[in-house]
N, CA, C and O atoms as CSV, one atom per row, in Angstrom:
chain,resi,resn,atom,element,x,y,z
A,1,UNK,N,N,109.690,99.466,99.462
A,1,UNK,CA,C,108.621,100.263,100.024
A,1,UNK,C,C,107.707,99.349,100.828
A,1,UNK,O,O,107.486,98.242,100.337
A,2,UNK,N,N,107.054,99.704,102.182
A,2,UNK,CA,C,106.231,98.668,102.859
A,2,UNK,C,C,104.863,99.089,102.754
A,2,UNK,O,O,104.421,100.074,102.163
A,3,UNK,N,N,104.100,97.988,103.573
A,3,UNK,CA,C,102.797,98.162,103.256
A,3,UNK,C,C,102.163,99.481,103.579
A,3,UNK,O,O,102.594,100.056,104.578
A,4,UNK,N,N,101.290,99.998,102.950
A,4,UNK,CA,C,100.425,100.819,103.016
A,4,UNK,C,C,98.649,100.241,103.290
A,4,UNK,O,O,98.072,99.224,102.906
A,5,UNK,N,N,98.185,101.425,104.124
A,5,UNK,CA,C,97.186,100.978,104.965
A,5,UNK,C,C,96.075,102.008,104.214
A,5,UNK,O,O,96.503,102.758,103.337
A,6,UNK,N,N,95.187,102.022,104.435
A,6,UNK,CA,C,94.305,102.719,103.680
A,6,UNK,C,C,92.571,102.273,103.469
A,6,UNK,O,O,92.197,101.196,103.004
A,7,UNK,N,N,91.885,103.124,103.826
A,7,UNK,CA,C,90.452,102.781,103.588
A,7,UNK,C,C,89.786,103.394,102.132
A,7,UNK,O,O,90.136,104.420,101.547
A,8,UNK,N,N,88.934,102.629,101.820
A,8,UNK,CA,C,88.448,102.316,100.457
A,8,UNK,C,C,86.734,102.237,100.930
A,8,UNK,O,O,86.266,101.409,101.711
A,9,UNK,N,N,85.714,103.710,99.983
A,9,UNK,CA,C,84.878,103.124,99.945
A,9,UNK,C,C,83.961,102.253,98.716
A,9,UNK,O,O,84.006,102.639,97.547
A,10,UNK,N,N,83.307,101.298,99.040
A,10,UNK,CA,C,83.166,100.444,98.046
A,10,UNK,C,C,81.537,100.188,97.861
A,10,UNK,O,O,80.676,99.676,98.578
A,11,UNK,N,N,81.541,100.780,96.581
A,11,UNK,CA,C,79.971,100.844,95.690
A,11,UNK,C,C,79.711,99.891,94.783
A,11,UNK,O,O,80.577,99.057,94.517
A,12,UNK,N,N,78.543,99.878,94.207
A,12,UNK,CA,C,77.834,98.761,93.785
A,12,UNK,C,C,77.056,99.432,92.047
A,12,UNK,O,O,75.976,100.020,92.079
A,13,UNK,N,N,77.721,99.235,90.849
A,13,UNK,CA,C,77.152,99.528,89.485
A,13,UNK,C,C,76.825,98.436,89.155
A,13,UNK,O,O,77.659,97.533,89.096
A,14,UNK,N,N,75.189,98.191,88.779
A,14,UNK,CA,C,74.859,96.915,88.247
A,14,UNK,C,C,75.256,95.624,88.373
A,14,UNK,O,O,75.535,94.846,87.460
A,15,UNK,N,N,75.276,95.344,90.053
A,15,UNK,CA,C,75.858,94.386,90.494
A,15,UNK,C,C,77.335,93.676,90.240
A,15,UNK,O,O,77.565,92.490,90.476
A,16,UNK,N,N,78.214,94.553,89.757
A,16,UNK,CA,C,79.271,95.060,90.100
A,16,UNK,C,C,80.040,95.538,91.415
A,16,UNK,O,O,79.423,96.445,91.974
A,17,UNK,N,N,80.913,95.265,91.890
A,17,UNK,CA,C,82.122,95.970,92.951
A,17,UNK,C,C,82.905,96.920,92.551
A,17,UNK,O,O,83.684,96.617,91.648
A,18,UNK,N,N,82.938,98.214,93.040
A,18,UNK,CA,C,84.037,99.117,92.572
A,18,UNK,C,C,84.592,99.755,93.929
A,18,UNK,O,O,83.794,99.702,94.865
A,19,UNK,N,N,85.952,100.409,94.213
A,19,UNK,CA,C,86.457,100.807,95.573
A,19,UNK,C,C,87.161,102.109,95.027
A,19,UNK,O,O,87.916,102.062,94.056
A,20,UNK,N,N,86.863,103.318,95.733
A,20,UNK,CA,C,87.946,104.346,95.473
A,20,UNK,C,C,88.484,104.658,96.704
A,20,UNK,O,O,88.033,104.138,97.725
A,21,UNK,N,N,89.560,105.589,96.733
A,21,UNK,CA,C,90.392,105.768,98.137
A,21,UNK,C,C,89.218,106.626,98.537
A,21,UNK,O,O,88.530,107.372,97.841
A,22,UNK,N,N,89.150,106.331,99.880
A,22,UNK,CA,C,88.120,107.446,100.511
A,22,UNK,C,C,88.795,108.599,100.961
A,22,UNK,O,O,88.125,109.152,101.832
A,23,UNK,N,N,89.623,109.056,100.771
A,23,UNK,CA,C,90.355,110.114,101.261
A,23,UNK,C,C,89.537,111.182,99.757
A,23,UNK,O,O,89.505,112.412,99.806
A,24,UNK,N,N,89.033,110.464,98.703
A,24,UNK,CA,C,88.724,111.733,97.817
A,24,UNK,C,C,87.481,111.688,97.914
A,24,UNK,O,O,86.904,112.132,96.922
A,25,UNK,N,N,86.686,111.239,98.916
A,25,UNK,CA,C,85.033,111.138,99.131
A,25,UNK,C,C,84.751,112.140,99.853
A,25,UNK,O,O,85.333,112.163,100.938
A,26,UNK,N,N,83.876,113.199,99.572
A,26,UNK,CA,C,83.789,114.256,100.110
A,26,UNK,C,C,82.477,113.703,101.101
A,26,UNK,O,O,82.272,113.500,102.297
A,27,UNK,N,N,81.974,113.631,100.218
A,27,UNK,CA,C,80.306,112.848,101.443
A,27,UNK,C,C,79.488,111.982,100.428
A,27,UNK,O,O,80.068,112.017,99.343
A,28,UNK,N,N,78.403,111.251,100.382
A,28,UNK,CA,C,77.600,110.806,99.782
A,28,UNK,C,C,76.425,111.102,100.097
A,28,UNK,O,O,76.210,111.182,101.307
A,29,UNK,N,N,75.477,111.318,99.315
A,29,UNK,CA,C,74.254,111.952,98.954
A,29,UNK,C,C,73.093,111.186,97.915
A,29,UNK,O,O,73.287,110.647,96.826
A,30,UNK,N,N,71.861,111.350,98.666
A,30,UNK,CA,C,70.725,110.702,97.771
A,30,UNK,C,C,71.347,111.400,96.694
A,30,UNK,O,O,71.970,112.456,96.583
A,31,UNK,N,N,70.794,110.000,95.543
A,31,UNK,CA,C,70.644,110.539,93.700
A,31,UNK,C,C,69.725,111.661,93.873
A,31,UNK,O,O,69.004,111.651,94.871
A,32,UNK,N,N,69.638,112.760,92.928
A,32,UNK,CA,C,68.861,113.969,92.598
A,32,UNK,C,C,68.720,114.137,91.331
A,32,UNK,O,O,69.411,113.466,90.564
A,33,UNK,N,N,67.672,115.190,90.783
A,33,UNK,CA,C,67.246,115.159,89.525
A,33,UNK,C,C,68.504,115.589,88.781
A,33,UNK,O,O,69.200,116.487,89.254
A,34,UNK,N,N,68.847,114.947,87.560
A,34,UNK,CA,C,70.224,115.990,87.009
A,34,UNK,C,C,69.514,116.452,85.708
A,34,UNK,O,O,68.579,116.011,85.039
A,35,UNK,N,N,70.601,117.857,85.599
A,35,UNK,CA,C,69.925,118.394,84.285
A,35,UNK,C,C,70.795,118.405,83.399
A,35,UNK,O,O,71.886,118.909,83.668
A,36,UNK,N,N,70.580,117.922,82.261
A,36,UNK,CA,C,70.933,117.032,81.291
A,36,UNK,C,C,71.916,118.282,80.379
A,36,UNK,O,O,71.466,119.423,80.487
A,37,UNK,N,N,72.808,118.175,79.776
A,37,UNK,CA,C,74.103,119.165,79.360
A,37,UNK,C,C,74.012,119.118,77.909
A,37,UNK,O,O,74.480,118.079,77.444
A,38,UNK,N,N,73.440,120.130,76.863
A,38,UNK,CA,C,73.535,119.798,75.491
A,38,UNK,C,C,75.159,119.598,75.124
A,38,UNK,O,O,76.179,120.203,75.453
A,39,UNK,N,N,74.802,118.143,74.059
A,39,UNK,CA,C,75.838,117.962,73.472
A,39,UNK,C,C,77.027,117.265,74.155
A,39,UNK,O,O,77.982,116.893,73.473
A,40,UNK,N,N,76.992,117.092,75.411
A,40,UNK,CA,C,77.847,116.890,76.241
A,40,UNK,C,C,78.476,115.113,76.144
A,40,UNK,O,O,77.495,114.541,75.668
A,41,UNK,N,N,79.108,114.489,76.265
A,41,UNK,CA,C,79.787,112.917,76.279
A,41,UNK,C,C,78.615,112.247,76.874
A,41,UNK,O,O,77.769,112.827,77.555
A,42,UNK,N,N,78.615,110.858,76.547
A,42,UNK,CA,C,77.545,110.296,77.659
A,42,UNK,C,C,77.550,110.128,78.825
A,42,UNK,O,O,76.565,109.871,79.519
A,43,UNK,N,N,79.215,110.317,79.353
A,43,UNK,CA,C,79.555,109.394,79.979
A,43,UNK,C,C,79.159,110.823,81.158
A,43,UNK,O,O,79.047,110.772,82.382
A,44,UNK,N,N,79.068,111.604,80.551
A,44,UNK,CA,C,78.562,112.885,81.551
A,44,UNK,C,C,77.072,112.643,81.852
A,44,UNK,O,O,76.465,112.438,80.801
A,45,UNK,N,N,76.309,112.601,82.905
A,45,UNK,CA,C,74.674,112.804,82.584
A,45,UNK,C,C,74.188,114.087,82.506
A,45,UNK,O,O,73.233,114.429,81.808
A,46,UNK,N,N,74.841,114.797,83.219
A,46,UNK,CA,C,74.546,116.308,83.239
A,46,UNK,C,C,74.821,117.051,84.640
A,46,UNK,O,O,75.803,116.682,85.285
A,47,UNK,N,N,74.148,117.897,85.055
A,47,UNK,CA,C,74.719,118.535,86.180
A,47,UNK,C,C,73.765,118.897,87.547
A,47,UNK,O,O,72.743,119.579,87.466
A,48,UNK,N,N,74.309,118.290,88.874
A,48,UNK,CA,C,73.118,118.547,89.895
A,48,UNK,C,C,73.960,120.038,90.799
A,48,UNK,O,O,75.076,120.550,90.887
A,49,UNK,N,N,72.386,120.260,91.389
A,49,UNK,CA,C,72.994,121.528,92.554
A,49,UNK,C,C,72.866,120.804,93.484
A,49,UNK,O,O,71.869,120.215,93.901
A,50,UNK,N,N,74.327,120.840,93.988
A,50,UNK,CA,C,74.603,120.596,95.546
A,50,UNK,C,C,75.033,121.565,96.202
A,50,UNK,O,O,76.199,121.944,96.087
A,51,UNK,N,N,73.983,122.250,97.171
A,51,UNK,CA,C,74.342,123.329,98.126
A,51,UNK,C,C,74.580,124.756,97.634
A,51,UNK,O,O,75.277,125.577,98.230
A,52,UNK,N,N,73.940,124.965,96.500
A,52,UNK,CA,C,74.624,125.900,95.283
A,52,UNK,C,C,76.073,125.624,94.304
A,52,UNK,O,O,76.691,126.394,93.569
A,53,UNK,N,N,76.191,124.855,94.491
A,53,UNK,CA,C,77.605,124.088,93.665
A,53,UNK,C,C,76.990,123.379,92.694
A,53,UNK,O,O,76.303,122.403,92.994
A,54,UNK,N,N,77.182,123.837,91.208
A,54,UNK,CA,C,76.963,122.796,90.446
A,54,UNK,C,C,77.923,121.541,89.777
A,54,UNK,O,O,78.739,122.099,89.044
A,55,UNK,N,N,78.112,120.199,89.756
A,55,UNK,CA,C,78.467,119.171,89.693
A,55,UNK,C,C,78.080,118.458,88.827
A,55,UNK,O,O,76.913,118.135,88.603
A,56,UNK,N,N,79.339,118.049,88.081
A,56,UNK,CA,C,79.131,116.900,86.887
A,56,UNK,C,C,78.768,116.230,87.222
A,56,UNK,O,O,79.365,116.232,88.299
A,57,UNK,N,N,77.522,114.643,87.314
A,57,UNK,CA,C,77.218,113.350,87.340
A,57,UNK,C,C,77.647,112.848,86.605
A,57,UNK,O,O,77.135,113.232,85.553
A,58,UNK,N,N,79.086,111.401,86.262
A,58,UNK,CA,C,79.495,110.923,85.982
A,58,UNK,C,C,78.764,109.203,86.020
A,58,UNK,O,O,78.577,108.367,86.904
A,59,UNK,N,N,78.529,109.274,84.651
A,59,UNK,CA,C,77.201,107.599,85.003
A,59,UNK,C,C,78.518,106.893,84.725
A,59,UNK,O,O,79.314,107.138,83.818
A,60,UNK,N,N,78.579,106.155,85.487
A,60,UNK,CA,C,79.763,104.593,85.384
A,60,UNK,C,C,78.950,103.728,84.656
A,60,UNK,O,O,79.510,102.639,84.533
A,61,UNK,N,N,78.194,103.759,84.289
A,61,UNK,CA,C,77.498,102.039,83.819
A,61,UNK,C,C,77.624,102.734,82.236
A,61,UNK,O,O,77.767,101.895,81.346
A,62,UNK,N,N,77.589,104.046,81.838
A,62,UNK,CA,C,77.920,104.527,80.566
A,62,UNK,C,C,79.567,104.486,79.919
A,62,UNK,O,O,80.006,104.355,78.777
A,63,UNK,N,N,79.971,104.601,80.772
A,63,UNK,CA,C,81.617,104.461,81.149
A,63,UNK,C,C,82.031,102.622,80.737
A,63,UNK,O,O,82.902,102.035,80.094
A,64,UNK,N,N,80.667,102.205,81.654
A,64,UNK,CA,C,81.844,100.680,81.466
A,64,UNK,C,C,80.690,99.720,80.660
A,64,UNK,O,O,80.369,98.557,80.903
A,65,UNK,N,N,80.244,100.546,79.722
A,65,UNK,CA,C,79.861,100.371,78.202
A,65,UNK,C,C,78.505,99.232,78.707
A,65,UNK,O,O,78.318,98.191,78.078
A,66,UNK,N,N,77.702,99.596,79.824
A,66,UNK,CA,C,76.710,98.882,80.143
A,66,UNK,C,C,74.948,99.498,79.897
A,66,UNK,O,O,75.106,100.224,78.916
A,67,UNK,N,N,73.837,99.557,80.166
A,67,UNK,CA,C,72.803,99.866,80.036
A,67,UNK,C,C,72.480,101.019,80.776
A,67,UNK,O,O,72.734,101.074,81.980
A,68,UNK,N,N,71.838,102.124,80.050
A,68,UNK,CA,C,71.414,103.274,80.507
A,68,UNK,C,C,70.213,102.667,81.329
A,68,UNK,O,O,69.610,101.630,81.051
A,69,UNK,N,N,69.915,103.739,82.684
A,69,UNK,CA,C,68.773,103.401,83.453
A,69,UNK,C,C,68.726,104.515,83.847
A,69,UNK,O,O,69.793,105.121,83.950
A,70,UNK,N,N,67.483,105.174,84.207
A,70,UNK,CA,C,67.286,106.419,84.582
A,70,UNK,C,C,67.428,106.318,86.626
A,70,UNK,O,O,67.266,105.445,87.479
A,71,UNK,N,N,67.789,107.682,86.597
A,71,UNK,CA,C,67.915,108.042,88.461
A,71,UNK,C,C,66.735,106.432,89.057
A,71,UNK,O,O,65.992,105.655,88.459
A,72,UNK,N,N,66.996,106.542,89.932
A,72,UNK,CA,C,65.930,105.840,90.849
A,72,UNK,C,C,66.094,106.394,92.624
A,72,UNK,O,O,66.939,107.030,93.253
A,73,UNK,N,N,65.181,105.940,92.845
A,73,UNK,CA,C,65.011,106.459,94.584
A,73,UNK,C,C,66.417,106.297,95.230
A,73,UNK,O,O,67.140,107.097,95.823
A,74,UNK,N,N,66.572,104.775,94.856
A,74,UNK,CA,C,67.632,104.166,95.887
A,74,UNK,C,C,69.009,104.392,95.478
A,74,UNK,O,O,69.782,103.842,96.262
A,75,UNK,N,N,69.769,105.193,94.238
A,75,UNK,CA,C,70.665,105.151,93.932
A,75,UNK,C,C,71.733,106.616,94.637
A,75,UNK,O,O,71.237,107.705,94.926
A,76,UNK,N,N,72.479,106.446,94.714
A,76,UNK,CA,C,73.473,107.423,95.493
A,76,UNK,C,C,74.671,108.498,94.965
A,76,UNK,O,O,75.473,107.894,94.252
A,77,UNK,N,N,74.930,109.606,95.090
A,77,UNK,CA,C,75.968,110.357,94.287
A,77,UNK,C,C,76.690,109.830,95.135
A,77,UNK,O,O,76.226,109.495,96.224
A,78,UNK,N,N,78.273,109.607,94.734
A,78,UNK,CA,C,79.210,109.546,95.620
A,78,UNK,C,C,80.245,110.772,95.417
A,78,UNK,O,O,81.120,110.621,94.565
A,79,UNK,N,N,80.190,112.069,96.208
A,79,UNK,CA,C,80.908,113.105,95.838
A,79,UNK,C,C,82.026,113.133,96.057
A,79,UNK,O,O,82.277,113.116,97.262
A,80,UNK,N,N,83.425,113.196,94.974
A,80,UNK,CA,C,84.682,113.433,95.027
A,80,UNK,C,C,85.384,114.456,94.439
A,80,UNK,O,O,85.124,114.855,93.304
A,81,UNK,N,N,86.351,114.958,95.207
A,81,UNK,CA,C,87.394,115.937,94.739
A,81,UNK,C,C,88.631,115.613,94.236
A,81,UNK,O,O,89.199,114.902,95.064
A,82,UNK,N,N,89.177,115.763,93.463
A,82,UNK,CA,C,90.638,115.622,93.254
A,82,UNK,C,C,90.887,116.954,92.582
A,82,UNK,O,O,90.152,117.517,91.771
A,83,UNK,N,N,92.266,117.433,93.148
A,83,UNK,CA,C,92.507,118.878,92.702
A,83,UNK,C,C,91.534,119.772,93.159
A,83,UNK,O,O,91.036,119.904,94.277
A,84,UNK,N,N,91.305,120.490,91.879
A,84,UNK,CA,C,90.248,121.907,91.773
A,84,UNK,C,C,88.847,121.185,91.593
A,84,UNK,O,O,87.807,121.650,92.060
A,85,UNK,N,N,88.939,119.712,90.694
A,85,UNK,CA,C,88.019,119.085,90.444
A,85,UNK,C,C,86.444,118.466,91.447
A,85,UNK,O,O,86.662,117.612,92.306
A,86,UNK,N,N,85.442,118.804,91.309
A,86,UNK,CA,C,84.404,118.079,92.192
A,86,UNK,C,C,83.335,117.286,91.291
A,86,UNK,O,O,82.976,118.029,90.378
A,87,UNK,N,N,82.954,116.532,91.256
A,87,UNK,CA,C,82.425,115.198,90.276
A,87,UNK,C,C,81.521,114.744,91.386
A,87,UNK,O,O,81.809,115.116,92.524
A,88,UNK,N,N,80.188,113.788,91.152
A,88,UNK,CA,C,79.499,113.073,91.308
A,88,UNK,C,C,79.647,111.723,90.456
A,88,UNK,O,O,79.478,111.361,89.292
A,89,UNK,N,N,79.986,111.271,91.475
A,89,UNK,CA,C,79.804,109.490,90.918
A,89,UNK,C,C,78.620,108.869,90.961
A,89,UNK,O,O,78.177,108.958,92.107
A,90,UNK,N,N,78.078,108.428,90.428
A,90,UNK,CA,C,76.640,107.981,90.343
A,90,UNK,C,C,76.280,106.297,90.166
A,90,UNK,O,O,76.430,105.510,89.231
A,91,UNK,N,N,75.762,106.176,91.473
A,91,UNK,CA,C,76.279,104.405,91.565
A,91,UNK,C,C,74.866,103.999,92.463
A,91,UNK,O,O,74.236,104.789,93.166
A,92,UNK,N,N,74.531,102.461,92.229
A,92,UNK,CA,C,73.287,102.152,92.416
A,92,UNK,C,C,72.848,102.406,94.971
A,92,UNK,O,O,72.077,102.790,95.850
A,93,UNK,N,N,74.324,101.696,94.583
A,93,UNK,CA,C,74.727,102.270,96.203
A,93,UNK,C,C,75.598,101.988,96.961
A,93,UNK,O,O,76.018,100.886,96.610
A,94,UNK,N,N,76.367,102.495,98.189
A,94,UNK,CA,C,77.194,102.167,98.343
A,94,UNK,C,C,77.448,101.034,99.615
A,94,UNK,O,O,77.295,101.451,100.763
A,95,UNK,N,N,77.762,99.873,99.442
A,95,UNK,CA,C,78.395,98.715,100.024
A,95,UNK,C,C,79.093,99.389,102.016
A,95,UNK,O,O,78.696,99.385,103.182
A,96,UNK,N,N,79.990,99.732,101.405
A,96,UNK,CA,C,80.560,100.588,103.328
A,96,UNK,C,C,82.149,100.959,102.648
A,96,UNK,O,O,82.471,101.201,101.485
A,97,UNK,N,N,82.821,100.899,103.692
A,97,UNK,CA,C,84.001,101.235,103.443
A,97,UNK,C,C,84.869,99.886,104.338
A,97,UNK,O,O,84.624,99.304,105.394
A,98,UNK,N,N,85.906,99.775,103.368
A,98,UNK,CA,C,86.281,98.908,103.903
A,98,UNK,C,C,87.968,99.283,104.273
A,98,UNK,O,O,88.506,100.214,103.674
A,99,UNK,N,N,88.751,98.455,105.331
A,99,UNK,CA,C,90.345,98.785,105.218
A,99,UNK,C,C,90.812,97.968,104.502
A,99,UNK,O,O,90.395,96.813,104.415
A,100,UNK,N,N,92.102,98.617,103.645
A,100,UNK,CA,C,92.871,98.246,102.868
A,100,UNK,C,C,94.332,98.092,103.031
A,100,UNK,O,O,95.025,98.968,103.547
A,101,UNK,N,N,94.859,96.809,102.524
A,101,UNK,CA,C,96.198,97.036,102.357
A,101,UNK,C,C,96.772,96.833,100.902
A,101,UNK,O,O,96.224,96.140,100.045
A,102,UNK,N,N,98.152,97.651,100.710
A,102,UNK,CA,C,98.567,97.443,99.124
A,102,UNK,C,C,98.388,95.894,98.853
A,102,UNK,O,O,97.806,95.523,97.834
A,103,UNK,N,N,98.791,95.171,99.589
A,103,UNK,CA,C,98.940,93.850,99.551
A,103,UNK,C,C,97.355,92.949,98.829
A,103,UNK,O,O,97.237,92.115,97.931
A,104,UNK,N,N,96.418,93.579,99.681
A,104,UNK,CA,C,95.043,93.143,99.299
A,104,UNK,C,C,94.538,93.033,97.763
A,104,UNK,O,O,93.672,92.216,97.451
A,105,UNK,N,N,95.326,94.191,96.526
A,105,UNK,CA,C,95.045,94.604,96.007
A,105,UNK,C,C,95.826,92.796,94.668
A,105,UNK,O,O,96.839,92.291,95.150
A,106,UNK,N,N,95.530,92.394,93.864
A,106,UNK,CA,C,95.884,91.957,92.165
A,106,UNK,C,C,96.072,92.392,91.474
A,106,UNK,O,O,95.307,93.354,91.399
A,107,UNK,N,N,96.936,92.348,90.455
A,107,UNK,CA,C,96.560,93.227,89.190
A,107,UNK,C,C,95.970,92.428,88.175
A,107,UNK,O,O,96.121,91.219,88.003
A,108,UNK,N,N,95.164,93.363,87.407
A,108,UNK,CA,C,94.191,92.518,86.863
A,108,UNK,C,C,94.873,92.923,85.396
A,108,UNK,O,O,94.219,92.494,84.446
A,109,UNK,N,N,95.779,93.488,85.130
A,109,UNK,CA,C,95.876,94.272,83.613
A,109,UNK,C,C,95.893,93.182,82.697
A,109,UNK,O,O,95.383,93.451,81.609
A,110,UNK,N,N,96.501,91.602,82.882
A,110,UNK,CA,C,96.275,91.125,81.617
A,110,UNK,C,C,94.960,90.128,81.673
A,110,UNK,O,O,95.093,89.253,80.817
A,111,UNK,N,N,93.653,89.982,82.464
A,111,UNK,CA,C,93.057,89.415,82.698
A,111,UNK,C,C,91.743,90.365,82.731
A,111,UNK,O,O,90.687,89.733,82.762
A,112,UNK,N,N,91.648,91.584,82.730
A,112,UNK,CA,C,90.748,92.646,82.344
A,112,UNK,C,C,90.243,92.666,81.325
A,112,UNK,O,O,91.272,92.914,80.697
A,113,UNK,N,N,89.555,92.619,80.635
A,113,UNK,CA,C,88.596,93.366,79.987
A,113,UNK,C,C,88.583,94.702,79.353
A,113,UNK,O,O,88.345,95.564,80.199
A,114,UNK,N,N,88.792,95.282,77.905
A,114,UNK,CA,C,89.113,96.372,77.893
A,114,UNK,C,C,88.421,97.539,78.838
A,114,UNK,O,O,88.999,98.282,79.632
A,115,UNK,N,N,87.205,97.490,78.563
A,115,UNK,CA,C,85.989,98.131,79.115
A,115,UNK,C,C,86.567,98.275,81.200
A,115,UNK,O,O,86.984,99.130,81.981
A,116,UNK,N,N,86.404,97.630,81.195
A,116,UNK,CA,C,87.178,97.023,82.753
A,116,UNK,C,C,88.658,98.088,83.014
A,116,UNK,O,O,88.776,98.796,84.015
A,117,UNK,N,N,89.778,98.005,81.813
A,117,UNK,CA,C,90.541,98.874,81.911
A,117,UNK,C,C,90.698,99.949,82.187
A,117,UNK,O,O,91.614,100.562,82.735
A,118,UNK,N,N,89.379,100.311,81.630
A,118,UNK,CA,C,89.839,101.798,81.170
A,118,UNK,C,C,89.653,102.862,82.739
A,118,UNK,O,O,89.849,104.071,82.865
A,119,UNK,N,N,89.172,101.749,83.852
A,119,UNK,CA,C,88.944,102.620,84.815
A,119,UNK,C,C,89.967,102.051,86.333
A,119,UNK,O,O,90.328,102.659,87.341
A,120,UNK,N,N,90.157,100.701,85.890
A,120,UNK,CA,C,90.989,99.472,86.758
A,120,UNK,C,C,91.634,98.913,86.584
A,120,UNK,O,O,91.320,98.274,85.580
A,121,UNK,N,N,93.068,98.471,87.149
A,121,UNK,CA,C,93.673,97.550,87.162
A,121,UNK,C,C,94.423,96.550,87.905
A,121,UNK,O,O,95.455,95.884,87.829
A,122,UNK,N,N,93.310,96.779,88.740
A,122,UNK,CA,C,93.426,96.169,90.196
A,122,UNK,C,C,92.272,95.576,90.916
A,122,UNK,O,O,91.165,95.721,90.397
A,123,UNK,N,N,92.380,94.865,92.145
A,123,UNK,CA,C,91.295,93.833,92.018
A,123,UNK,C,C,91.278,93.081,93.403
A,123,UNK,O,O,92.419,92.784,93.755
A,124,UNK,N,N,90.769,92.881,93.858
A,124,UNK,CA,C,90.284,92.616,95.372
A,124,UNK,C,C,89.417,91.775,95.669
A,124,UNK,O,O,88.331,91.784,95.088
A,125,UNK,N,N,89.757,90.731,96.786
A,125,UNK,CA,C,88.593,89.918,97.028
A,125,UNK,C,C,87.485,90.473,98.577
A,125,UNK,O,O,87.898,90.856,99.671
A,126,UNK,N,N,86.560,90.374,98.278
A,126,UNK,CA,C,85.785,91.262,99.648
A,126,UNK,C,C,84.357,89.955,99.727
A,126,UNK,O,O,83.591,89.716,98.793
A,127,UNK,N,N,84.338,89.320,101.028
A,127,UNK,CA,C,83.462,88.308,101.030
A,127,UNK,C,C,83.273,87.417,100.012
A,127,UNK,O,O,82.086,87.109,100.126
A,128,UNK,N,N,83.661,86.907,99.224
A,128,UNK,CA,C,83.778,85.960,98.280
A,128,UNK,C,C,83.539,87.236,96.889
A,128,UNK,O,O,83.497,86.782,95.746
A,129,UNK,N,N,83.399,88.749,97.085
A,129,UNK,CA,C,83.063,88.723,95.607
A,129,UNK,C,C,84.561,89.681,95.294
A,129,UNK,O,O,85.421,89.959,96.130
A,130,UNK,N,N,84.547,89.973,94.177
A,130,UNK,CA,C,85.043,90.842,93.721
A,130,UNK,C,C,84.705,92.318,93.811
A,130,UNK,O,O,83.657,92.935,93.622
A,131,UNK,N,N,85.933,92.685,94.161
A,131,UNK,CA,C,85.892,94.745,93.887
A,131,UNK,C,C,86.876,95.266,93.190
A,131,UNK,O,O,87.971,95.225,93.752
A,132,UNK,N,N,86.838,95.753,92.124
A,132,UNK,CA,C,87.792,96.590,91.340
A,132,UNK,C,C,88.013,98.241,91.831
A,132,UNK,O,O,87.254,99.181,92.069
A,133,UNK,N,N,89.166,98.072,91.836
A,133,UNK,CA,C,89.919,99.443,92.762
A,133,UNK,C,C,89.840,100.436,91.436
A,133,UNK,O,O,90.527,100.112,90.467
A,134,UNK,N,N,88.988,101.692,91.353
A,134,UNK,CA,C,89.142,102.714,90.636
A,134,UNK,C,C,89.946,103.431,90.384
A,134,UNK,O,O,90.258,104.287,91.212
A,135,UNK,N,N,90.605,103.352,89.106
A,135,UNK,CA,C,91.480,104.466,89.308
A,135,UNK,C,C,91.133,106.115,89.491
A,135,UNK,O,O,91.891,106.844,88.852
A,136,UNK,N,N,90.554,106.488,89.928
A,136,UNK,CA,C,89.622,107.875,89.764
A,136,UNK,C,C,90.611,108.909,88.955
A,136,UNK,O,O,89.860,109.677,88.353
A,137,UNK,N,N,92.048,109.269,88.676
A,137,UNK,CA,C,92.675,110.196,88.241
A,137,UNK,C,C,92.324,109.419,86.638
A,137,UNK,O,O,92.395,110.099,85.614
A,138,UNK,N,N,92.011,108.183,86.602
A,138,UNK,CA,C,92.307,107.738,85.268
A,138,UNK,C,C,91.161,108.111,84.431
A,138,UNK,O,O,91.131,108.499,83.264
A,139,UNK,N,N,90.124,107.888,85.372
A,139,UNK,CA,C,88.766,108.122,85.240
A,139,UNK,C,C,88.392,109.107,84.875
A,139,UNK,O,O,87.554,108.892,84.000
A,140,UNK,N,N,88.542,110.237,85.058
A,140,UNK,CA,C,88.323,111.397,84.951
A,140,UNK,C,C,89.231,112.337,83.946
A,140,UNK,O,O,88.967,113.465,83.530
A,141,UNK,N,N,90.426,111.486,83.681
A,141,UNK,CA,C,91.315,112.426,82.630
A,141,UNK,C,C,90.779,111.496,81.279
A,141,UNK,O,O,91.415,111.713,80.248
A,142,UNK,N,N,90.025,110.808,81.217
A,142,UNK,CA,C,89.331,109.936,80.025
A,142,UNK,C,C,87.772,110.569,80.201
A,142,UNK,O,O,87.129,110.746,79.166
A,143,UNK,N,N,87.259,110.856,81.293
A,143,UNK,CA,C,85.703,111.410,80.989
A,143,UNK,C,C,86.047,113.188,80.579
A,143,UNK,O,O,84.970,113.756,80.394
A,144,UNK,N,N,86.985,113.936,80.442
A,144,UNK,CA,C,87.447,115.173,80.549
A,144,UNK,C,C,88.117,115.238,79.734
A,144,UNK,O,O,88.357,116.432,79.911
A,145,UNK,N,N,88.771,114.964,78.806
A,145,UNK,CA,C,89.506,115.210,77.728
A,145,UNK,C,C,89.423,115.712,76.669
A,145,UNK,O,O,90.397,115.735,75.918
């Protein structure tokens, strides 16, 4: 199989790198107030209206077992679809988008971190730092289950 080409946009959790395919980025949007879901996982924050659509906020820094921080001005939904599915990613902000090739990508599976796993296993160098490639189907069949 040959290379594959592909753009990736790439956000920023607690000074962290993360990249998902941008083909499932619907748009990105200032953070907004979310309203909080009784009983619900943490990893859920609760649910915003976008446009009359209501949407899960998915906190990643709850996900990758790091420190709760409440909304702030500067932080960004990153809205994605897969399937029927529409989710808010909720990330401090987003970096740009960058092009990709399969090639670009490491695997990180025995050098990860469980925590690290459970969303990546792959791994990228972008200006000297690191970006971990999301798995978003993985992501979401572990925040949804």
């Amino acid at each position: 199989m040959g290379n594959f080409e592909k753009q990736a946009l790439v956000l920023s959790v607690q000074e962290c790198l993360y990249a998902i395919p941008l083909d499932l980025v619907q748009r990105v949007v200032p953070a907004a107030e979310i309203t909080p879901i009784p009983d619900s996982s943490t990893t859920i924050s609760g649910l915003i209206n976008l446009s009359g659509d209501l949407i899960p906020v998915l906190d990643m820094r709850q996900l990758l077992l790091q420190t709760h921080q409440d909304v702030q001005l500067s932080d960004q939904f990153i809205i994605i679809q897969i399937k029927e599915r529409k989710v808010a990613l909720w990330a401090d902000f987003v970096v740009g988008i960058v092009e990709t090739v399969d090639t670009d990508f490491i695997s990180i599976d025995t050098l990860a971190t469980t925590t690290t796993k459970r969303i990546s296993d792959k791994a990228m160098k972008l200006n000297e730092k690191i970006v971990y490639l999301i798995d978003v189907v993985r992501y979401l069949e572990e925040v949804f289950q």
